[in-house]
N, C-alpha and C positions, 0 to 999 in steps of 0.2 A: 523215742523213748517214752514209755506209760511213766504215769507218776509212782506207780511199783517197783520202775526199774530204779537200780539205782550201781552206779560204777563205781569200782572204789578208786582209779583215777582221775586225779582231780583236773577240773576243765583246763584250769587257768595254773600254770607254774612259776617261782621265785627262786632263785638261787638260793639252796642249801634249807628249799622246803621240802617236805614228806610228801614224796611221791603218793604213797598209799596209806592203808588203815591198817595193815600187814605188822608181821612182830620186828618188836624193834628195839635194839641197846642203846642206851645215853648215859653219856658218860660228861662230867664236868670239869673243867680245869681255869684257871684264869689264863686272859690275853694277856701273853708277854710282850707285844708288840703294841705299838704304835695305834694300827688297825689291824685286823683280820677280817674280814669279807668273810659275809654268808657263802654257804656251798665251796668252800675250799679245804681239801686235805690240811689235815693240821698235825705236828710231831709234838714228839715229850720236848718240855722246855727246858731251860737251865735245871732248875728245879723238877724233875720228872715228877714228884706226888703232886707238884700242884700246879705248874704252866705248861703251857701248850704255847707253839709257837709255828710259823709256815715252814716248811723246807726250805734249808738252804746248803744242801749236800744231796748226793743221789742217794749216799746209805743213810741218810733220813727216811727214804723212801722203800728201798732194798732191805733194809735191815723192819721185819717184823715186829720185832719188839719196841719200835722207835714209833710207829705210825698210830695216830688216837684214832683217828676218824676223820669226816665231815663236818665242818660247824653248820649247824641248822639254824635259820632264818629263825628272827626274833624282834618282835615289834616291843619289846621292853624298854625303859629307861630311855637313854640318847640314842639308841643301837641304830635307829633308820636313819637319822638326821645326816648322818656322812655321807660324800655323795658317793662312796666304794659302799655303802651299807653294810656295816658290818659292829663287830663289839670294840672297842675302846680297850688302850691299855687297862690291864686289874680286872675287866671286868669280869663275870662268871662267863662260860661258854658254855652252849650245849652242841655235843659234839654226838654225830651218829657213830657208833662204835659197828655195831650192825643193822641193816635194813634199808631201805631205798629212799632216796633222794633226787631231786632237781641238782644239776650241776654244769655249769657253761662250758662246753665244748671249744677249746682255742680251733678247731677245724673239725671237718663232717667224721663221725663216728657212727658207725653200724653195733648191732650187735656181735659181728666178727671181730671187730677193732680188739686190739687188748687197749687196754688200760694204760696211759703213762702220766708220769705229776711233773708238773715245771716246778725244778728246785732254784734256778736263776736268771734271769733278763738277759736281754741279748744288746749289745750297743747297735745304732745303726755305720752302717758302715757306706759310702757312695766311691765312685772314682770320676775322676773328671780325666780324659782321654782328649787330645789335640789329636788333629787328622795330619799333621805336620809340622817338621821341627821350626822351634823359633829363627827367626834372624836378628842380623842386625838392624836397630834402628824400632824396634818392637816394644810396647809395652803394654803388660797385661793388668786387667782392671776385673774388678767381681766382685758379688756382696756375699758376705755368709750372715745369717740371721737379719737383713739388713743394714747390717754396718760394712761398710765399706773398705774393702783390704788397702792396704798401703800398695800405692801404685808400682808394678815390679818394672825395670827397664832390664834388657837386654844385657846380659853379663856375661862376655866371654867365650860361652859356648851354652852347648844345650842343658845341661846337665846341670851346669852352675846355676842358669837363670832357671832352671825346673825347680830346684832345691830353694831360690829364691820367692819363687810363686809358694812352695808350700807353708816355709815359714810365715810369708805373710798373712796366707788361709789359715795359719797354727794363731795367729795372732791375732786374729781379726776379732775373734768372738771366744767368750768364757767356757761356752757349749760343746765348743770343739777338744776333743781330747788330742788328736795327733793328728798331723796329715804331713807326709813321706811321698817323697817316689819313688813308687813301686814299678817304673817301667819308664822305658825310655821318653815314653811320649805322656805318663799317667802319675797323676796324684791320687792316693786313697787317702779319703778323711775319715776318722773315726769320731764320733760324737762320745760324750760322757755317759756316765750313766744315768738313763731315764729321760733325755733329752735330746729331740728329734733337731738335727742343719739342715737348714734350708741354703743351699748354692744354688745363686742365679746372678744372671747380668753379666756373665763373663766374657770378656772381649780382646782380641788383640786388636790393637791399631799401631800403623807406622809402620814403617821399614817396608823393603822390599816385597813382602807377601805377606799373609797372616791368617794362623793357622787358627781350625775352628775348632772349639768344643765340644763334647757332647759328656752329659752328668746322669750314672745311671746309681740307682742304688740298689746294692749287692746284695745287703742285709737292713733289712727292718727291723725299727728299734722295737722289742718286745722290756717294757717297764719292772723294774722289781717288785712291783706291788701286784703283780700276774702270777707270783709265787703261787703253790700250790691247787693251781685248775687244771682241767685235764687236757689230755690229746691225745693221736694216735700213734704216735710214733717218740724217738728220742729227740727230736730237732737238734740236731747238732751237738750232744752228750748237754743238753740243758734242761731234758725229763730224762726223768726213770723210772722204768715201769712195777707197778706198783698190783702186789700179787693178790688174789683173795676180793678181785675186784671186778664187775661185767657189764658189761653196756647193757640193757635192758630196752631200752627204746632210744631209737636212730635220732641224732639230732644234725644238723647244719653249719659250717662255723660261726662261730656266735650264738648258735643257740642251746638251749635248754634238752640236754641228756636226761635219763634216768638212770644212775649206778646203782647199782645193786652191790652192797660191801657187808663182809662176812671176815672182819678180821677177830 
């Protein structure tokens, strides 16, 4: 490139920066929330004249009249200092109504991609699977987050001491939301919201045989603070895709899109 040339894309991209030099609508609203992160779809808020707030319904998204824009990157006030970077409850927002921005792609997106917005988080979800039913004389030991579940012994039959390993997994840690059996030989644990279980160490010892373990996880915890980024698809009815909107340049998951929004 001559020192003549000159591109109107820029080398280096930030979430919820202007992609171009191209025309462009901004519109302002205050943060109803907590934080809002650069480069995230944002709706009308309580107040539609004057807050903006992430999605947290599909027909936030679905519904036209509900959708503001992108917030655009802003080295203003406290705005960088979070480590989500973004505006702070109250603060003013600039929001891209129309024209192209930087925006993180939750997974790889083409210009064929449509468009869809995360309106909520996903818990993580794991199952722990024995290769074999318990016996007598058995007792099963495991840590969830590190703390150590109350020792289970062998109860009667399979089913009773299954139900007894889950309550103890239910009880072991604050992080865990539920954990059931879901199957003859299986506990699902489900975590809270925003907070990743760690299952390990899990053991039977005693009795006659002792059956092994294996912890796989189902679903991956996606956080509520992911509200309003994009992807390609619904994930699980938790985006909705979001019209008036185009991939312009291909990004990677995790990286840096170009949307093109004309609402």
């Amino acid at each position: 490139m001559t020192q003549t040339d000159y591109s109107e894309d820029q080398a280096i991209g930030l979430a919820g920066q202007l992609a171009d030099s191209g025309r462009k609508d901004v519109i302002s609203r205050l943060a109803e929330e907590t934080i809002v992160p650069f480069g995230r779809i944002v709706v009308l808020g309580t107040d539609p004249d004057k807050q903006a707030k992430l999605p947290s319904l599909a027909a936030d998204i679905t519904d036209p009249l509900k959708v503001l824009g992108a917030t655009l990157h802003s080295h203003a006030g406290e705005a960088i200092k979070d480590e989500l970077s973004g505006y702070k409850k109250e603060d003013s927002m600039s929001i891209l109504h129309q024209g192209r921005l930087y925006m993180e792609a939750e997974q790889p997106m083409t210009a064929e991609s449509q468009v869809w917005v995360r309106f909520a988080g996903k818990k993580q979800e794991q199952t722990l699977d024995w290769d074999a039913d318990f016996v007598s004389g058995n007792t099963i030991d495991g840590k969830v987050n590190g703390a150590a579940i109350a020792s289970v012994s062998f109860n009667t039959d399979q089913a009773t001491t299954l139900a007894d390993a889950a309550t103890a997994i239910q009880n072991a840690h604050p992080d865990v939301l539920s954990a059931s059996a879901t199957g003859a030989r299986q506990i699902t644990v489900v975590s809270v919201s925003d907070k990743n279980v760690l299952l390990s160490d899990f053991t039977v010892t005693g009795g006659a045989s002792q059956a092994v373990e294996s912890i796989v996880e189902t679903i991956a915890l996606v956080p509520e603070s992911d509200r309003g980024k994009i992807r390609a698809d619904a994930d699980s009815s938790t985006a909705a895709l979001l019209e008036n909107a185009r991939v312009l340049k291909s990004a990677s998951a995790g990286g840096l899109a170009v949307l093109e929004l004309n609402l």
